[in-house]
C-alpha positions in Angstrom: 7.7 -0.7 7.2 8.9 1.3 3.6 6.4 1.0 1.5 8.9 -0.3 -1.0 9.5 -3.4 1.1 6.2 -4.0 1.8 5.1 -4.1 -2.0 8.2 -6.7 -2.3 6.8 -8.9 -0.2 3.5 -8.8 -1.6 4.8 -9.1 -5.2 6.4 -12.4 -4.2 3.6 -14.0 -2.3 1.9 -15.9 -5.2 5.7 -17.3 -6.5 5.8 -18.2 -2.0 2.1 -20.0 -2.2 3.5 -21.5 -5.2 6.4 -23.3 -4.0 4.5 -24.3 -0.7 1.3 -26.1 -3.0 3.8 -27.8 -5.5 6.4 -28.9 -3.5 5.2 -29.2 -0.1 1.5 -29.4 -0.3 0.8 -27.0 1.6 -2.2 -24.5 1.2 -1.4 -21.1 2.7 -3.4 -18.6 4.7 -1.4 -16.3 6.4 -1.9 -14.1 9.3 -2.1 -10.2 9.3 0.5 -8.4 7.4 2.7 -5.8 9.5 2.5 -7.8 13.3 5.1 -7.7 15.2 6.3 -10.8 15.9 8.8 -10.2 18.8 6.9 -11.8 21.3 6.4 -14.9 19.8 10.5 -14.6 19.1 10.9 -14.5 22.6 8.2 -17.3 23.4 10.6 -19.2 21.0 13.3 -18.5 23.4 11.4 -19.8 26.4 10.2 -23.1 25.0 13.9 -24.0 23.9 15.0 -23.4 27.0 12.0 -25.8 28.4 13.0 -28.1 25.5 10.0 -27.1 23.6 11.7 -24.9 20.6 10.9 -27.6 17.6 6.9 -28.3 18.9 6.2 -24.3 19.5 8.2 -23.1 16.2 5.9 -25.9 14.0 2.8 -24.5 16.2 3.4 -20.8 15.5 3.8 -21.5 11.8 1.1 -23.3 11.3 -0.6 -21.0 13.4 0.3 -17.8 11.0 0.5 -19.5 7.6 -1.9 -21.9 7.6 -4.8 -20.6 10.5 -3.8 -16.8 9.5 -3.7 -16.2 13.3 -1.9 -13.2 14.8 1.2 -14.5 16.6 1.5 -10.6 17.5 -1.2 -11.3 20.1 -0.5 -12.9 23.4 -3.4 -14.6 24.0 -3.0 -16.6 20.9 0.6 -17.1 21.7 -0.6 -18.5 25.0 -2.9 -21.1 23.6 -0.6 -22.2 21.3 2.0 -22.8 24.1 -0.4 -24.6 26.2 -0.9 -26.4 23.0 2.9 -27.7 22.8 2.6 -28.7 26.8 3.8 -25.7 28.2 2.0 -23.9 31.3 0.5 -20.7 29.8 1.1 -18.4 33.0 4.4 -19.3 32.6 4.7 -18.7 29.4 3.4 -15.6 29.4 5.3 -14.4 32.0 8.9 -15.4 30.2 7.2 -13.0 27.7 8.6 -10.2 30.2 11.1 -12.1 30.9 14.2 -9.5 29.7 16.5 -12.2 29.5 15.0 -13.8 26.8 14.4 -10.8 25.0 18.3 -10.1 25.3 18.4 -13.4 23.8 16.1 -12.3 20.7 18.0 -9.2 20.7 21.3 -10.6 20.0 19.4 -13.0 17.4 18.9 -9.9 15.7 22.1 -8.6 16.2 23.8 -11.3 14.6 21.2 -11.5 11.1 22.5 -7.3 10.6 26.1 -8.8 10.9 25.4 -11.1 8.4 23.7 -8.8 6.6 20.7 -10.1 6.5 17.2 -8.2 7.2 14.0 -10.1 6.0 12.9 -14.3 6.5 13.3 -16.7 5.8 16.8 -17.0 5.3 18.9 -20.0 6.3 23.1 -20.0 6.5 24.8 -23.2 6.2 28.4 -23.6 7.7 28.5 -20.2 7.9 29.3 -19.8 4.4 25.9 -20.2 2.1 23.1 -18.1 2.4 19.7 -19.5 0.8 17.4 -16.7 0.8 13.5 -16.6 0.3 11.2 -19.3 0.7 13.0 -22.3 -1.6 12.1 -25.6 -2.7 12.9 -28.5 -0.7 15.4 -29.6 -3.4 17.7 -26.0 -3.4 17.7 -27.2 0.5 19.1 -30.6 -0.4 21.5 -29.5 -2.7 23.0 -26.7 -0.3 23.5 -29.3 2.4 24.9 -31.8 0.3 27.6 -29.6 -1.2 28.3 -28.6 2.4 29.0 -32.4 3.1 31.4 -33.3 -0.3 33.3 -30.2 1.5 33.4 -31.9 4.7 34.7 -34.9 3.0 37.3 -33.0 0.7 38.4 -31.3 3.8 38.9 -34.6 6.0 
C-alpha cells in the first residue's frame, strides 16, 4: 500500500472509533493493518450462496473490529464459518473455489467503475455515494431522500 494511503487511514481512525462509541456503542479493536482480505471476500461469496452471507459478514466484522482477528488467515476464517453453521472443509475448499473468486473479481471490477477504491462505501440507487464510516443518521437520511424520489417519481 502507498504510504500516503496508509497514513490516511490511520489519521482517520480515532474520528472511525469515534463514530462507532457515540453512535453505535461500539468499542473497537481491530485486526492487523495491511491483511489481505480476499479470502474472506470469497468466503463471503460461498456463505451467500449457502444462504449464509448476512451471519458470516456480521461474524467476520466482529471478528476484525472488535476481536482484532486476522480474517487474512484461513484457519480463523474457518472457525468463524463453522461458527455461522457452515461445514469448515467445505468452506475452505470454496476458498479455491475459482468461481467464487471470479465472483470477487467482478466485485472489484465494478467498485473501479464506480470509481471507488477504499471501504466502506455504500451506493444507493445507483446515484449516492456515502463514503467513510458514517453515523447511523447520514444512513437514514440517504435512504429517505431516496424514497421522497420514489414517491415524486410514481
Amino acid at each position: 500500500m502507498p504510504p500516503e494511503y496508509v497514513a490516511r487511514i490511520k489519521a482517520g481512525r480515532p474520528h472511525l472509533y469515534q463514530i462507532a462509541r457515540e453512535h453505535y456503542g461500539l468499542e473497537l479493536n481491530p485486526g492487523p493493518h495491511g491483511i489481505s482480505s480476499r479470502d474472506a471476500l470469497i468466503g463471503a461469496k460461498y456463505a451467500e450462496a449457502q444462504g449464509k452471507g448476512p451471519q458470516y459478514h456480521a461474524a467476520v466484522l466482529r471478528a476484525y473490529w472488535q476481536r482484532a482477528n486476522d480474517i487474512g488467515d484461513r484457519v480463523v476464517l474457518g472457525m468463524i464459518a463453522q461458527s455461522i453453521g457452515l461445514a469448515e472443509a467445505a468452506f475452505l475448499a470454496a476458498l479455491d473455489d475459482p468461481q467464487y473468486d471470479q465472483q470477487v473479481e467482478a466485485d472489484v471490477e465494478q467498485a473501479y467503475q464506480y470509481g471507488l477504491n477504499g471501504v466502506p462505501a455504500l451506493i444507493f440507487n445507483y446515484k449516492y455515494l456515502v463514503s467513510g464510516a458514517q453515523p447511523y443518521e447520514v444512513l437514514v437520511r440517504v435512504v429517505e431522500r431516496v424514497q421522497a424520489e420514489a414517491a415524486d417519481a410514481a
